[in-house]
N, C-alpha and C positions, 0 to 999 in steps of 0.2 A: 187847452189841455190842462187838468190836474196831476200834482204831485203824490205818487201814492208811494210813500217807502213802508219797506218789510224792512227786520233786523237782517235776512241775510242780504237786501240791496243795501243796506247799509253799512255792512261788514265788505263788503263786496266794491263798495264806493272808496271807503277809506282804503282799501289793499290796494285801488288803483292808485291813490294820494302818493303814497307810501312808494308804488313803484317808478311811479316819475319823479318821485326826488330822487330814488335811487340811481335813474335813469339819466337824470343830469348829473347829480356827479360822479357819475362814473364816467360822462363824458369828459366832464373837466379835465378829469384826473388820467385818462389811457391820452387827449388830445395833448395833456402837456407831458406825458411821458414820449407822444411821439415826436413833438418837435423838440423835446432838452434830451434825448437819448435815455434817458434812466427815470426810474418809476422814484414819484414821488412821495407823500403823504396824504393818506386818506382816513377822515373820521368820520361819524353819519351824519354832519353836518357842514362838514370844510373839509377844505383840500389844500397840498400847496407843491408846489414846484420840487424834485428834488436838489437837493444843496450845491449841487454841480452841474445846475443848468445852464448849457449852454445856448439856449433858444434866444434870439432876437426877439426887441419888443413886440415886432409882430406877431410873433409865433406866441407867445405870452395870452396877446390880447384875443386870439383865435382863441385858443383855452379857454379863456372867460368866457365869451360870446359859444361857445361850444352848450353849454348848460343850458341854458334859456331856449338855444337854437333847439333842446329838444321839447321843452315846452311849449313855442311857439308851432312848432309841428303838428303837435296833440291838438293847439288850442284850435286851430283853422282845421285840422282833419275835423274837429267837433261842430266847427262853423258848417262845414260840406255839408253833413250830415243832419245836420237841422235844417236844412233846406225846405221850406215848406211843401214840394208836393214829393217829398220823403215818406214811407212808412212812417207811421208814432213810434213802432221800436226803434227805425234807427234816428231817428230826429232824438228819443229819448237816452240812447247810447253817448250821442254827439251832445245833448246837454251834461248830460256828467263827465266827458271828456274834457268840456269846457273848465266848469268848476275844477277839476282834480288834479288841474295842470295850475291850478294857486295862483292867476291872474291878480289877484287883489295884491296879497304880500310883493309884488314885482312894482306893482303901480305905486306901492306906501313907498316901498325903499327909494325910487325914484325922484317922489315927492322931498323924499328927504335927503335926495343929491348923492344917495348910492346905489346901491344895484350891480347888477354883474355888467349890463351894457353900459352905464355912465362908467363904472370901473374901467373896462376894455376902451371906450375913451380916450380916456384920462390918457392910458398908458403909448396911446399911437399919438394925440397931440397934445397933451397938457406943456410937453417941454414950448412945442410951437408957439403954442399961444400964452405961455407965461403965463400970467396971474388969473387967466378971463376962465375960473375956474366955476362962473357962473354959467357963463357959456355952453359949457362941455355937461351943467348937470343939464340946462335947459332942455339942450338936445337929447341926453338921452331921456328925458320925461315923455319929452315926443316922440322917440321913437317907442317905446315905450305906450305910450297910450294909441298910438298909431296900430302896433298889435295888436292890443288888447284889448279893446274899446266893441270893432265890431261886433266879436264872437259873443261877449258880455250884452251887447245890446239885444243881437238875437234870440240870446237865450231870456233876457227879459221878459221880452215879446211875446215867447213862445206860451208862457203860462198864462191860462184865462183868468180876468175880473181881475181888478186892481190891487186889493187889499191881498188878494192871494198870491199876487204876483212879484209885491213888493218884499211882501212877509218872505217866499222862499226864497228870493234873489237874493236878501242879505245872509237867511241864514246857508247858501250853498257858500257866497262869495267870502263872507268873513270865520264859520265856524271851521273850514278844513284845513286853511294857515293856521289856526291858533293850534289846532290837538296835531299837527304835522309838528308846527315848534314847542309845545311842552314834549312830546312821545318821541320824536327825534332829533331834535335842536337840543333838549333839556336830556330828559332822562334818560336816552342812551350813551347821550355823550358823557355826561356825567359817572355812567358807571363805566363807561370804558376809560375815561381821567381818574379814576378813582383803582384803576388794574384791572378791572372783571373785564369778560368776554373782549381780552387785547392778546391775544395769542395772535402771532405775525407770519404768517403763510406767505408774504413777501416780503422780498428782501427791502422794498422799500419804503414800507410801514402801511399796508392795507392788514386793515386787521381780519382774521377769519369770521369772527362773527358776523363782518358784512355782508360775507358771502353768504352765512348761513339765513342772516334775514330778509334777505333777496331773493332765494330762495323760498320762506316761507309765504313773504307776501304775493310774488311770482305767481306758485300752485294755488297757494288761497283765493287769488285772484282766476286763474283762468279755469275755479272751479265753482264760482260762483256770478263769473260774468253775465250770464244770463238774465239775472234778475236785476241788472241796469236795464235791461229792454223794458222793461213795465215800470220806472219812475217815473215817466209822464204818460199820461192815458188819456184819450177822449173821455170828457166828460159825457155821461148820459143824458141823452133829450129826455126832456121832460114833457109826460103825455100829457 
């Protein structure tokens, strides 16, 4: 199969990017408001407990592992779907599911001994284990590449001829972490640190603008979903 993007499949790619981040931390953040009793703090980039949680380390570490857990849902519903005696539309669906669920930035943080799963870790046995805090990144690198590994290899596979296969593999796997972390890492967060768009519709510091660009991504997305079906296409035989 070849890679044919249009600017609305590509509009259309990045609003999915966009709603699985959103998507995880909004898990974070409702999972530890349901085990600490009280909503905590939400930015487009980070979350955190409110100041008077009372949730066990457990319940903590369910939180963390909460975000990823909706990543990894995407990433393997996108595995299904590439299945090879799948239609090309939905094998080409399940390749951008793959990508937009940000596999790569999971596997760097990992590599570099954080991540939300080494995090959630930490927090159930680092007292255990005292110092063996090599240990704990090890494992979650493994688990860690244990997810993510497959779905990434499939989608490798999926595109014909070498050079073409390589060329769009890095550019799905590396270019949609980077413009996820300048466009929401960076410049949202910044202007809501900065007081713009931090109007507080909860009492426990979700800003409304959240809402409002969860929303935009949301309809942007499920009005141009369609045009993920034709990102990967049979190449034409040649007579």
């Amino acid at each position: 199969m070849k890679v044919k993007l249009t600017p609305l499949s590509v509009l259309s790619f990045f609003c999915l990017v966009f709603l699985i981040h959103e998507l995880h931390d909004w898990a974070h953040f409702l999972t530890a408001a349901s085990f600490c009793g009280c909503l905590g703090y939400r930015a487009f980039d980070s979350w955190a407990p409110c100041v008077l949680c009372n949730a066990s380390t457990g319940g903590l570490a369910l939180a963390t592992l909460a975000g990823p857990l909706v990543n990894t849902l995407i990433l393997w519903s996108g595995w299904m779907m590439m299945h090879p005696d799948n239609p090309s539309e939905k094998q080409s669906m399940g390749y951008c599911m793959v990508f937009a669920a940000l596999p790569f930035p999971r596997i760097m943080a990992a590599l570099a001994g954080g991540g939300d799963e080494t995090w959630a870790l930490r927090q159930l046995f680092q007292r255990s284990t005292g110092g063996h805090h090599h240990y704990i990144a090890g494992a979650g690198l493994l688990i860690v590449s244990i997810l993510c590994l497959p779905p990434l290899i499939r989608a490798f596979m999926l595109v014909a001829g070498w050079l073409q296969r390589i060329l769009w593999f890095l550019v799905f796997l590396v270019l949609p972490g980077m413009v996820d972390h300048w466009l929401v890492g960076k410049e949202l967060n910044t202007l809501m640190a900065n007081g713009f768009l931090s109007h507080k519709i909860l009492r426990g510091g979700a800003q409304s603008f959240l809402f409002v660009w969860l929303a935009v991504v949301l309809v942007l997305y499920l009005l141009t979903r369609k045009s993920l079906r034709s990102v990967l296409e049979y190449k034409e035989a040649i007579v």
